[in-house]
C-alpha positions in Angstrom: 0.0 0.0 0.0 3.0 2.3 0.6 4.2 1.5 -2.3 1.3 2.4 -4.7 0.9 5.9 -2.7 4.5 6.8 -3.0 4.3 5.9 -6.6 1.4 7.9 -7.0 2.5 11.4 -5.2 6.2 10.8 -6.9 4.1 10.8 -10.2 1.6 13.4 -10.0 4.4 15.9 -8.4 6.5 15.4 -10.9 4.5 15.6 -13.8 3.3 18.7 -12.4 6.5 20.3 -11.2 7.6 19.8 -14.5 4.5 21.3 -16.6 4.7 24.5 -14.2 8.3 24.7 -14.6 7.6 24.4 -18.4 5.2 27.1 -18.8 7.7 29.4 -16.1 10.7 28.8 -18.4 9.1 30.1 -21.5 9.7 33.4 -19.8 13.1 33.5 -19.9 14.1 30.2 -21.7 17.6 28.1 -20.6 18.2 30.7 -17.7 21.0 29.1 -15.5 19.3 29.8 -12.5 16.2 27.7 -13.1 18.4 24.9 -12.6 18.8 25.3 -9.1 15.2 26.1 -8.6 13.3 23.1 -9.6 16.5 20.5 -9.1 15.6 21.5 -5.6 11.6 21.3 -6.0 12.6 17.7 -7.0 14.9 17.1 -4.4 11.6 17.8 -1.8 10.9 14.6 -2.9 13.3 12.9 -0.7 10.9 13.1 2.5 7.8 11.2 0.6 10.9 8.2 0.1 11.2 8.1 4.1 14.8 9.9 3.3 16.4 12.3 5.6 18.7 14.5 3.6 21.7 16.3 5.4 23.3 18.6 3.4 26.9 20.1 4.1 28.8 22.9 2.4 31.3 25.4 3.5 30.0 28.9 4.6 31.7 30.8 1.4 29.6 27.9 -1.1 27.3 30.9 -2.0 30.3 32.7 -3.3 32.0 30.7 -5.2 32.1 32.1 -8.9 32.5 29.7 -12.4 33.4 26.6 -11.3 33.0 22.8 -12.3 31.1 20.4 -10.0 32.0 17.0 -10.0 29.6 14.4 -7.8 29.4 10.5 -7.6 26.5 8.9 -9.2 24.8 6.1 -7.8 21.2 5.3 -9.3 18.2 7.5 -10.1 17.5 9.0 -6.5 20.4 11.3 -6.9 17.5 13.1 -8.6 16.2 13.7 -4.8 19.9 13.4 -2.5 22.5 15.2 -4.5 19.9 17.6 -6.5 19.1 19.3 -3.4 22.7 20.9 -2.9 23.2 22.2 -6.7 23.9 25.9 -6.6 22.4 28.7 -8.6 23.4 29.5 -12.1 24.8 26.0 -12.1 23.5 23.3 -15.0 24.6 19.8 -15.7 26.1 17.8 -18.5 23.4 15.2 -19.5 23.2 12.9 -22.4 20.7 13.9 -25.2 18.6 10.8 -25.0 17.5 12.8 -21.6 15.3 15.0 -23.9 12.9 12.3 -25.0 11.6 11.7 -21.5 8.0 13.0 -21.3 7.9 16.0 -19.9 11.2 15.7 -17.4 12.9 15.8 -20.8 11.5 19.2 -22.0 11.9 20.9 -18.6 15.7 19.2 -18.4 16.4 21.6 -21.7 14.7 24.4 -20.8 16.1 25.3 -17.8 19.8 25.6 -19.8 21.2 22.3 -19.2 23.6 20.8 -21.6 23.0 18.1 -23.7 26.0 16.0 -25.4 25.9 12.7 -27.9 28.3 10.4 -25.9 28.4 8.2 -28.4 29.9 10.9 -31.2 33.7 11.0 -29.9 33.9 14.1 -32.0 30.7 16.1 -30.3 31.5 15.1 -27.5 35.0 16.3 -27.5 33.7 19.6 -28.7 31.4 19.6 -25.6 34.7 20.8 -23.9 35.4 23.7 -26.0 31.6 24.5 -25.5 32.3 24.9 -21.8 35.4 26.8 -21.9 33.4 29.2 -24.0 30.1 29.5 -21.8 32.8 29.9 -18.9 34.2 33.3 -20.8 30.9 34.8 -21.1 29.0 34.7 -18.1 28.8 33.5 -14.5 27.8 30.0 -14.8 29.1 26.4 -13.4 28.9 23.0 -14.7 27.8 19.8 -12.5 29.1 16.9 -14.2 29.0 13.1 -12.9 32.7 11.8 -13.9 32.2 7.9 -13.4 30.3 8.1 -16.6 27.6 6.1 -15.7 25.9 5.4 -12.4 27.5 2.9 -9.9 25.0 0.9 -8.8 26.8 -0.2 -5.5 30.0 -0.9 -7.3 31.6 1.9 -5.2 33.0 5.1 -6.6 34.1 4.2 -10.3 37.3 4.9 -12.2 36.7 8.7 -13.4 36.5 9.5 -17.2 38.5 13.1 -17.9 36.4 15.5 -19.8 35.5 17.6 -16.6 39.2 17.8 -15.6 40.3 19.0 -19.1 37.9 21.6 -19.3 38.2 22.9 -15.8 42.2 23.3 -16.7 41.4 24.4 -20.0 39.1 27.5 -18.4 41.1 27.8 -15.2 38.3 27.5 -12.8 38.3 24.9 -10.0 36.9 21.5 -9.5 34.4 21.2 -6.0 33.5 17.5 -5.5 30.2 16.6 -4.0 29.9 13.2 -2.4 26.6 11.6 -1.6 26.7 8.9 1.1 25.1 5.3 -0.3 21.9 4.9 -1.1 21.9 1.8 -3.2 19.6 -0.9 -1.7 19.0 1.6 1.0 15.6 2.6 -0.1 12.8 0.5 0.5 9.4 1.6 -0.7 7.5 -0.3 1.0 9.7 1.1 4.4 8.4 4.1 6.2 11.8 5.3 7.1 14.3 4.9 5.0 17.4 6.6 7.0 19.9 9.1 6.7 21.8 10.4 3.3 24.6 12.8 3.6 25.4 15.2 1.2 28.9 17.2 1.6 30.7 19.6 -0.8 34.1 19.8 -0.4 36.4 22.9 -0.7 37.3 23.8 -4.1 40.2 22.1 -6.2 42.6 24.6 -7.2 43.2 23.4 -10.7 46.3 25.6 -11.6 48.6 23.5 -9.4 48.0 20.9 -12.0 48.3 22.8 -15.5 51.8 21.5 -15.6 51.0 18.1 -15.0 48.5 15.8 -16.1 44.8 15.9 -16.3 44.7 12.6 -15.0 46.8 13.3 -11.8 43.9 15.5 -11.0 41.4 13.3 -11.7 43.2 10.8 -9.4 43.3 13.6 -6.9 40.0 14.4 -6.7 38.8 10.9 -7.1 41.3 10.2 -3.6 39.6 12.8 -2.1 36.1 12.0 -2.7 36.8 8.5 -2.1 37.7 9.3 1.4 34.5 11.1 2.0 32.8 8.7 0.7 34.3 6.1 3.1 33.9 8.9 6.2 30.5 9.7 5.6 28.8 6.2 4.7 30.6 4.9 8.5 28.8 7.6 10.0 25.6 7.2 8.6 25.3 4.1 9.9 26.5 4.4 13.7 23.8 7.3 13.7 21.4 4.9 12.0 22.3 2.2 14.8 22.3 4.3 17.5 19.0 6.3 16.4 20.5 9.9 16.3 18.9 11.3 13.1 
């Protein structure tokens, strides 16, 4: 019975949130900020899935300027964990099948998120240039996924480079966001579902690795986030054991 009433208010808000946010973007079409704003209407979601979301950022997260945001990607309910911690004028690197999802799809483009054809090496590769150039114009940061793919409790997979080339291409920093596990974690037919943790880290400083390479950075940053990762899943569960929520 849970079940069927969480798939139904998952449903109807979503089709709805994204209709509205349809209609509102036709006003000022692929603004930056509407990102932000509905990634975090979604993100609401997390308390009809018996989720308790913590998020964690440092104080001066609100004035950070261009930067690119890198995150680990576990399954479909980053949609409602990490979404809830993206930061205005930010938008995210998705692949162009997204666009054919009924309504979700539309709203996805309108809002100014990128679209890339992973499987055109060339397009993709120009995807890069396209960031360095949106980087020159305006006040705008990227949220990318560098494992490719989601994880699907296979731990924090090896990182592809695109994100690292362009954030050393445009000399802006790399912030990693790390979401605590939720794979197998969420049972719908559960009332409570537990606690998820959602930390940004401080900012990469990218220009200490312009004379190196781009995949010593991507190491780095997948050492660091690893570490999180590790830190933030043990304490998730001794609060979960010991009931401090």
């Amino acid at each position: 019975m849970l079940l069927i009433l969480r798939a139904i208010i998952v449903i109807v808000y979503s089709i709805l949130v994204s209709i509205v946010g349809c209609i509102w973007c036709l006003f000022s079409p692929r603004n930056p900020r509407h990102v932000a704003t509905f990634g975090h209407l979604l993100g609401r979601l997390s308390t009809v899935f018996g989720l308790k979301v913590e998020l964690r950022k440092p104080a001066e997260a609100a004035h950070y300027g261009n930067a690119i945001y890198i995150a680990n990607h576990q399954n479909n309910y980053d949609m409602i964990t990490a979404a809830k911690i993206v930061q205005p004028t930010t938008v995210t690197v998705g692949k162009k099948s997204l666009l054919w999802i009924p309504f979700f799809g539309q709203l996805y483009w309108l809002t100014g998120n990128l679209l890339i054809d992973r499987d055109n090496r060339s397009k993709a590769h120009g995807t890069i240039g396209e960031l360095v150039e949106q980087f020159n114009k305006k006040r705008i940061s990227f949220w990318m996924f560098p494992e490719g793919t989601r994880s699907r409790g296979r731990g924090l997979l090896p990182f592809k480079t695109g994100a690292f080339h362009a954030a050393v291409a445009a000399g802006v920093p790399i912030i990693p966001i790390v979401v605590s596990n939720t794979h197998d974690k969420i049972k719908l037919n559960r009332w409570n579902n537990g606690l998820v943790i959602v930390e940004m880290l401080p900012p990469v400083d990218t220009s200490q690795f312009a004379t190196t390479s781009v995949r010593k950075l991507a190491t780095h940053c997948r050492e660091l986030m690893s570490t999180k990762l590790e830190e933030l899943n043990a304490e998730v569960a001794e609060r979960e054991k010991n009931g401090k929520l």
